[in-house]
C-alpha positions, 0 to 999 in steps of 0.5 A, a space after each residue: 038262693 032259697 027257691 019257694 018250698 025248699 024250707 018245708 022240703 028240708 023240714 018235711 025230710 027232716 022229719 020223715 029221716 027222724 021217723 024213719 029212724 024212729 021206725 026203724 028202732 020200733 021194729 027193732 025192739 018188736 023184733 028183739 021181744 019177739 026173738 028174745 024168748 028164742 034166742 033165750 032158748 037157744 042159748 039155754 039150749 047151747 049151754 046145755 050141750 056145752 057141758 053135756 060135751 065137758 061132762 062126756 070128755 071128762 068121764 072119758 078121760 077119767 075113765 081112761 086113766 083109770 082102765 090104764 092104772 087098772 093095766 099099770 097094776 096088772 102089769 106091775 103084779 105079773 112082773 112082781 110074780 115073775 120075779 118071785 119066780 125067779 128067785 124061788 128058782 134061784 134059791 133053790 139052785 143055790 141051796 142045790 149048790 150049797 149041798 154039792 159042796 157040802 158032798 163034795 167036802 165030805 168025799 174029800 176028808 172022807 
């Protein structure tokens, strides 16, 4: 059963859902070029810290291993001098010994 006006109630709610919509969608690309240039920004800004962050940690790193190969070296020159040392010692001792010897030998054919 129809009542009287309920065809133009169904059409007039049509038309005001479609302009509804229609508004809506209006103020959402209002809103979007409005926002567009900031979210631009914004981005543009994110990005930048992004790789002011990637560019820091990376000569951070850098220069950590460096400040540890630089000890690595340090580390490794002592240890070579301390062997050097070592076997300056060590030849003098054995050249100590050889002459002993060599005294020792002669007082025994003497």
């Amino acid at each position: 059963m129809v009542f009287p006006g309920q065809r133009t109630e169904e059409a007039l709610g049509k038309i005001i859902s479609a302009a509804g919509k229609a508004i809506i969608r209006g103020c959402a690309k209002l809103a979007d070029a409005s926002l567009s240039p900031w979210m631009t920004k914004r981005y543009a800004k994110a990005e930048a810290v992004r790789l002011a962050i990637e560019t820091d940690a990376k000569v951070r790193a850098e220069a950590t291993i460096n400040d540890a190969r630089r000890q690595q070296e340090l580390t490794k020159a002592d240890h070579e001098a301390v062997l050097q040392r070592r076997m300056m010692r060590l030849e003098i001792e054995l050249v100590r010994e050889q002459r002993n010897l060599e005294a020792i030998e002669a007082r025994a054919l003497a």
